[in-house]
C-alpha positions in Angstrom: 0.0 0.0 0.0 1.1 3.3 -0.9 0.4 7.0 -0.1 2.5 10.4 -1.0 3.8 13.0 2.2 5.2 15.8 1.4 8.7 16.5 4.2 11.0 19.2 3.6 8.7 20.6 0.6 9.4 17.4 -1.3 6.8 15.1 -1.9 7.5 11.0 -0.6 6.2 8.1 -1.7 5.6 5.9 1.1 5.2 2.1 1.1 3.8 -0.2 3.5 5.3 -3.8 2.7 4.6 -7.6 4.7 7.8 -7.3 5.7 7.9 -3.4 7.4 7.6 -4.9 10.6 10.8 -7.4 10.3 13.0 -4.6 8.9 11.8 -2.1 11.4 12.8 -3.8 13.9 16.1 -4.8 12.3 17.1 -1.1 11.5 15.7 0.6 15.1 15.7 -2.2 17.7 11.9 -2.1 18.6 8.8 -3.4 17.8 6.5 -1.2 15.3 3.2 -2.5 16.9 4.5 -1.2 20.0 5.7 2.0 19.0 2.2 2.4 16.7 0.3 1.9 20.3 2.9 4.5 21.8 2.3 7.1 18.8 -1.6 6.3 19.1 -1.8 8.3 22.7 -0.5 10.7 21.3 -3.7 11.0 19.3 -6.5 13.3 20.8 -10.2 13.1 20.5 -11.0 15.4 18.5 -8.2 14.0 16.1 -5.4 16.3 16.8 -2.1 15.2 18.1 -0.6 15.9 21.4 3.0 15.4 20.7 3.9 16.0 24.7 2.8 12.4 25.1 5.0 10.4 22.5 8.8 10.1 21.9 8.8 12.2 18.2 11.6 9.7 17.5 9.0 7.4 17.0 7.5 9.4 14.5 10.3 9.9 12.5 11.7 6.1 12.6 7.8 5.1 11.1 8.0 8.1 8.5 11.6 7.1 7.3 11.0 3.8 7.0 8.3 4.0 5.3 9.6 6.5 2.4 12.4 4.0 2.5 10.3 1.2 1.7 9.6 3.0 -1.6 12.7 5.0 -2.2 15.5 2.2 -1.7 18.0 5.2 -2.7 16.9 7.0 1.0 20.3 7.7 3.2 20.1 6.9 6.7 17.9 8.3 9.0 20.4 10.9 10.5 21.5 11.8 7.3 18.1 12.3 5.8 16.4 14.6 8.2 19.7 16.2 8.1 18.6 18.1 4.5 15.3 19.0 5.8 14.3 22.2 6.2 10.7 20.8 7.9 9.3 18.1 8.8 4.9 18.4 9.4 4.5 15.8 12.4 1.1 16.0 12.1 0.6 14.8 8.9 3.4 12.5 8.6 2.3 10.6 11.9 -0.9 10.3 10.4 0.0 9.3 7.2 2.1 6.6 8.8 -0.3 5.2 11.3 -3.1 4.9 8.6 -0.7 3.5 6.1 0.2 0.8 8.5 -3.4 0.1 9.6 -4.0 0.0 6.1 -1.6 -2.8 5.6 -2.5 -4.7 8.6 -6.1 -4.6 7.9 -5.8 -5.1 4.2 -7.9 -2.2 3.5 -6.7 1.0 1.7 -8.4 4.3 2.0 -6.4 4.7 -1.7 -7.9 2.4 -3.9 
C-alpha cells in the first residue's frame, strides 16, 4: 500500500510492505506495533495530536522507514532529516499510522 507526504517541501512516496515490521525492527531495535500503540496516545479526541505524550523519534523512525520502503536510494535516518528544512508531524504521523493500519487490515483508504 502506498500513499504520497510531502517532508522538507518534497513530496514522498511511502510504502507499506509484509515485511515493514521485520525490517523495522532490524534497522531501530523495537517493535513497530508497539511504538504504533505508543504514537496512538499521542492521538486526541478530537483527532489532533498531542506530541507531549510520545517520543517524536517514534514518529520519525515510522515516516523514514516508510519513504524508505519505496525509495531504496533514502540515506540513513540521520542523514536524511539532516537536509530538511521541515518536517509536518502531524501529517506525517498520520500518514504513517493509517498506512500501516491499512496494511495490517488489508484495507486501503487509496484504492
Amino acid at each position: 500500500m502506498e500513499k504520497i507526504v510531502t517532508v522538507g517541501g518534497v513530496d514522498y512516496k511511502m510504502k507499506s510492505t509484509a515485511a515493514n515490521m521485520l525490517k523495522y525492527k532490524a534497522q531501530f531495535g523495537r517493535d513497530l506495533l508497539t511504538d504504533i500503540g505508543e504514537l496512538e496516545k499521542a492521538q486526541t479526541k478530537d483527532g489532533g495530536w498531542d506530541f507531549s505524550r510520545v517520543d517524536l523519534g517514534i514518529i520519525y523512525d515510522m515516516v523514514w522507514l516508510l519513504i524508505k520502503a519505496a525509495n531504496p536510494e533514502l540515506p540513513p535516518p540521520m542523514e536524511w532529516l539532516d537536509t530538511l528544512d521541515s518536517f509536518p508531524l502531524a501529517e506525517a504521523a498520520g500518514a504513517a499510522v493509517s498506512l500501516y493500519a491499512e496494511s495490517m487490515t488489508g484495507t486501503s483508504k487509496n484504492a
